[in-house]
DOTORDREN-369624 format. One record per residue (C-alpha): residue in one letter; x, y negated, z. Coordinates in pm, whole numbers, plus 50000, padded with zeros to 5 digits. Each point is the difference from the previous one (the first is absolute). Example, Ala and Ser with C-alpha at 12.3 -4.5 7.8 and 13.67 -1.06 7.14 Angstrom:
2
A512305045050780 S501374965649934 
END
This chain:
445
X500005000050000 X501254966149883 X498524980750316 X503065024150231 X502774990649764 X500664969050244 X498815012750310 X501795003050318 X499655036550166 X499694987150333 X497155018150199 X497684967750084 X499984992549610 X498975039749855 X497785002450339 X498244967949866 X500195019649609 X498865031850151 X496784986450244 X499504978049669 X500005024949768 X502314982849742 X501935031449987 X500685034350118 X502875017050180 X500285018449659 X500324968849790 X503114989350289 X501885026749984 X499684997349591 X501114966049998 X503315009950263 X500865021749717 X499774973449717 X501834979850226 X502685026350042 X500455007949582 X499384961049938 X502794990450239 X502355028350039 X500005012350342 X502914986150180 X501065033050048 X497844996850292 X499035037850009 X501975035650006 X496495018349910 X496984979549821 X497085020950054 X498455007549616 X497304975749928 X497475028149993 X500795010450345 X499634965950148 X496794992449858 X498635035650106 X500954985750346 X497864969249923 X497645015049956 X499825022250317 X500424973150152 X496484980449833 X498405031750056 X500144995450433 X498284972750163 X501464970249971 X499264989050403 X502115030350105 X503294988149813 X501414969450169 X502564999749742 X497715007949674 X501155003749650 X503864982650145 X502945012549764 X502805007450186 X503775017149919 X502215017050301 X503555002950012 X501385037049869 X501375012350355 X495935003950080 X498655028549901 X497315001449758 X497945031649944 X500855016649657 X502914967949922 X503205005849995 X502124984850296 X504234989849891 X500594970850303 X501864989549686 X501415028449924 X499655028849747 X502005025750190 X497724998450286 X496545005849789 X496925016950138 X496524999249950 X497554996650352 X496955019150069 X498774971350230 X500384963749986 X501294984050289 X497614986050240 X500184965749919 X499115013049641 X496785019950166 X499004971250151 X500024977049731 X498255019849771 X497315009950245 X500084961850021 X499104994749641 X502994986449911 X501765016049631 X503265012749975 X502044992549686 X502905015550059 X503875004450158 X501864966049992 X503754992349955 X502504999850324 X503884999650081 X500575037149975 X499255012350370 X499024970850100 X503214987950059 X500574960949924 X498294967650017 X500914987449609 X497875023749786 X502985010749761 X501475030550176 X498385021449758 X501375026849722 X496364989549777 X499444966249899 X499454976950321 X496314979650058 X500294968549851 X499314968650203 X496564989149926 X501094964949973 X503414993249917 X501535028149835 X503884986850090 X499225010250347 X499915034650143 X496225012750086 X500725001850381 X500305035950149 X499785028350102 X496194998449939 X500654979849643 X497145015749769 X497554994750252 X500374962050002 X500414990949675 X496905022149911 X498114975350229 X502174969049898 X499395011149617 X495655003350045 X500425035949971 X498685008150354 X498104983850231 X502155018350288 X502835026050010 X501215018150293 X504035003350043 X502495014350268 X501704975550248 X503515007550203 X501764971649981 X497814974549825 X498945015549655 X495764991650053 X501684960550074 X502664993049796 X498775010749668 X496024980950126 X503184972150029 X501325001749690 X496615001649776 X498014976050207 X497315023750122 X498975010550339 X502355030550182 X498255009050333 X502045023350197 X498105019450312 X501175006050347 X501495034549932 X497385028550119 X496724981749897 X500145011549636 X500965036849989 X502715011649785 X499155033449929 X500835013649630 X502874972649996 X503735004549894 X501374987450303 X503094978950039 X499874996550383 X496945022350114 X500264982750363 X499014967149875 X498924999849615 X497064978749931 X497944995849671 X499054965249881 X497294987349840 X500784975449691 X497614979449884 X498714964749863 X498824984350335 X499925007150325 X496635009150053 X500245026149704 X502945016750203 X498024999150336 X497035016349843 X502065026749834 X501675003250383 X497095002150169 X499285029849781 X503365019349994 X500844990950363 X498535026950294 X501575029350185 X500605031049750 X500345032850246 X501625016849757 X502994974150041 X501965005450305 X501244958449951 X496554990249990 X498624971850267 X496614985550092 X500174958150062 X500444996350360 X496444984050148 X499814963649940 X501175001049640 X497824990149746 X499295011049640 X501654980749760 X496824985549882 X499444989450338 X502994982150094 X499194960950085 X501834968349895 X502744991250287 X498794960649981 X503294989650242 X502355023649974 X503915008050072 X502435013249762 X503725010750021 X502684991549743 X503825005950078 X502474977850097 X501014980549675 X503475016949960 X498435036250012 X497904991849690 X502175008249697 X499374989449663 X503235013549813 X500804965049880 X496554995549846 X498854967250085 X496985000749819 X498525028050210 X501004984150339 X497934968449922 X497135019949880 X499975016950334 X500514966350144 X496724989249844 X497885033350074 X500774990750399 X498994966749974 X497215009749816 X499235028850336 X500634967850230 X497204980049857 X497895031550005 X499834995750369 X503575022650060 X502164990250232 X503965016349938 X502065015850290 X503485008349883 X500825039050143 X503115021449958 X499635013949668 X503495030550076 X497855027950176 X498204997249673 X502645003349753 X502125023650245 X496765021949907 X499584996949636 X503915012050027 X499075032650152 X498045004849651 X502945008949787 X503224996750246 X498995025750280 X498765038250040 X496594991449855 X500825001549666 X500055040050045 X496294997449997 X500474994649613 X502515029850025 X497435019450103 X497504992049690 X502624995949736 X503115016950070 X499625032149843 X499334980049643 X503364982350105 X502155033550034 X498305018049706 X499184970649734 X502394973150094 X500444989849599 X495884997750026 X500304967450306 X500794965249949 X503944992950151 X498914970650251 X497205026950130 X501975024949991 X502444982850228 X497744984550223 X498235033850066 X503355014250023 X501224986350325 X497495017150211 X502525030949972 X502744978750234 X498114998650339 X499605020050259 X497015013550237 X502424976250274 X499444972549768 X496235002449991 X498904998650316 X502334971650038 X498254980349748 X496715012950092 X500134985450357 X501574969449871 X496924994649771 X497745007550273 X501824969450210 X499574981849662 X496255007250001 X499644982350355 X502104968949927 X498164994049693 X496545009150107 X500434977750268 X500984973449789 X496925000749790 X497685000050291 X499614967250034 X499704986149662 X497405004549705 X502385011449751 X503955003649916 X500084976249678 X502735008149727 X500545000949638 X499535032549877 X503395002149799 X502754974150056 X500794996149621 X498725008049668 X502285028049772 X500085003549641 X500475032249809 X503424991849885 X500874991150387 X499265036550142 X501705014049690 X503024983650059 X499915003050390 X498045028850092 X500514992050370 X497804965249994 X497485026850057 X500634996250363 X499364962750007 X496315007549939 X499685014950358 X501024974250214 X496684990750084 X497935033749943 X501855027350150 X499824996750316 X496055006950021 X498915034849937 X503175012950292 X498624973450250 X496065009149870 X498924967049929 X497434992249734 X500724974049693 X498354979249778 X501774982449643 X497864976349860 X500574976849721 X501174969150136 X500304979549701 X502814993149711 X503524988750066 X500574963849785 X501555027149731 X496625016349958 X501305031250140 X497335011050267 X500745004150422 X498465025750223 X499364993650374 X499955026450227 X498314999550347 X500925024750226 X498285013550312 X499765023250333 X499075032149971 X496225003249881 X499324966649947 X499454999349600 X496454983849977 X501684970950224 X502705000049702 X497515003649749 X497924970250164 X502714978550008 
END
């Protein structure tokens, strides 16, 4: 249909279509596949369900009552280390390949929701990386300037939101890959308290604190599609019920007056890019005359945590998903994942518990930090990278951390949102950053 060739997929506009009746779920998912031959797909996806398939789910989909779908006739994509029933799952990686008999249970849930699956989106193989280009198939392309990299590890899932090929996707967050990539294409990367969104039928990186993100448009598309995915699974041994007193997402109130931490100025690092520093500078003084008032905290126990990610005994939790492609298809995995996956081999039982009691004393320093303030306020990433950057220096790749790792070992929740363009057009993602279970506070804010 000619009158969806323009139309954002964001769910208040096809809700309005749908209740309307100026089109069907069918005549979406047709015009996501125009899109996708018309535009060339960014190499957003691994597996594009056939068109056929898609539109059978459609279908299904018209065939329920509409009331009993909260996310009716939504197209959505997930990352490829969630299973799919009957897809094929790689994490990236060829060598790995299987096919599922069940979907994962975010996957259940969102198509009991009414929501349609396209297909298996584009990552850094295994998940490992924040740029979106440690791949051996062609990397997603950034949905709006193709000289930078796509953001990672969860790149195909936001640029098939950036690129109006989804109204949501669901990714995999470690270290930051459902907020740097939301970052990088100027869409929404929400990123749940670890436990409230089960991750069973995942690939996991780091089991203990893995979390899946929801990508979307606006905030209030990525709270409805939490509000659906989130809820104890007891067939998930990680799985956690919000503590009493925590709302629903949808539920969460406007602070009015409200405090919010930022670190002391020579903790916030920029790498020499001034033009991201005064954007920051002007998303806090935009927060001030919001009502927020700024308290400057100690921003180390945080970083000495997003260290633990890749420089400590945790990385053996990848190990323990991916090491047996490592010994037997090494030529199969990309070098810099190879290599970061690699040094879990080093450690010792010793140095585990070591690091696993320091990240508990971590947890208390930091959680008592945030107790007393609305929000930690950051930028999302501390600079922008181009393709030909990370090609040349592989190990920028840590530079995209700084500001996200440290949240899924200390089991905060997250929130990027767009925050506006830089003066060079180039967009800026904000992230907000809470204590444990208090994501519809984020998500009001």
């Amino acid at each position: 249909m000619s009158a969806l060739h323009s139309l954002s997929l964001d769910a208040a506009t096809l809700s309005r279509g749908y209740r309307d009746g100026r089109f069907t779920p069918a005549d979406v998912v047709a015009e996501t596949y125009r899109r996708i031959a018309a535009e060339g797909d960014h190499h957003a996806w691994l597996h594009l369900a056939p068109r056929e398939e898609a539109l059978a789910r459609a279908a299904a989909v018209s065939a329920r009552p509409h009331g009993e779908q909260p996310l009716f006739g939504l197209p959505y994509g997930v990352k490829d280390n969630i299973d799919v029933a009957g897809w094929p799952t790689t994490a990236g990686c060829e060598a790995l390949r299987y096919v599922p008999q069940r979907s994962a249970a975010v996957v259940e849930r969102l198509d009991a929701a009414g929501a349609i699956n396209l297909g298996k989106q584009n990552m850094d193989q295994f998940a490992t990386g924040l740029v979106g280009v440690r791949t051996v198939t062609p990397p997603a392309r950034n949905a709006l300037d193709g000289t930078l990299v796509p953001g990672g590890s969860s790149s195909g899932s936001a640029v098939a939101v950036a690129a109006g090929f989804t109204t949501f996707s669901i990714g995999s967050d470690t270290g930051g890959s459902g907020r740097v990539p939301a970052a990088y294409n100027n869409i929404v990367g929400l990123k749940p308290t670890p436990g409230l969104v089960s991750t069973r039928g995942f690939l996991y990186c780091n089991r203990t604190f893995d979390a899946p993100p929801v990508f979307a448009l606006t905030v209030r598309d990525a709270q409805a599609v939490f509000d659906v995915i989130a809820g104890q699974d007891p067939e998930d041994a990680g799985s956690v019920q919000r503590p009493p007193g925590e709302h629903r997402w949808g539920h969460g109130s406007p602070p009015g007056l409200f405090r919010f931490a930022l670190p002391r100025p020579d903790q916030l690092d920029f790498f020499g890019d001034d033009t991201m520093r005064r954007r920051f500078n002007a998303v806090v003084d935009l927060l001030h005359g919001l009502g927020g008032t700024p308290v400057t905290v100690d921003l180390d126990p945080f970083l000495e945590a997003g260290r633990l990610v890749f420089d400590s005994p945790l990385v053996a939790e990848r190990w323990l998903t991916y090491g047996t492609i490592l010994e037997r298809h090494p030529d199969a995995v990309h070098p810099a994942v190879a290599q970061a996956i690699g040094h879990a081999t080093r450690y010792t039982a010793s140095d585990t518990f070591r690091t696993l009691y320091r990240l508990q004393e971590l947890q208390v320093l930091t959680h008592r930090t945030l107790a007393d303030v609305e929000a930690l306020v950051l930028p999302t990433v501390g600079t922008l990278l181009t393709v030909a950057e990370v090609q040349a220096d592989p190990t920028l790749n840590t530079r995209m951390g700084r500001y996200t790792y440290f949240a899924n070992p200390l089991r905060l929740p997250a929130l990027s949102v767009p925050a506006g363009f830089r003066a060079d057009g180039r967009p800026f993602g904000l992230s907000v950053v809470g204590a444990p279970f208090t994501d519809a506070r984020l998500g009001a804010l």
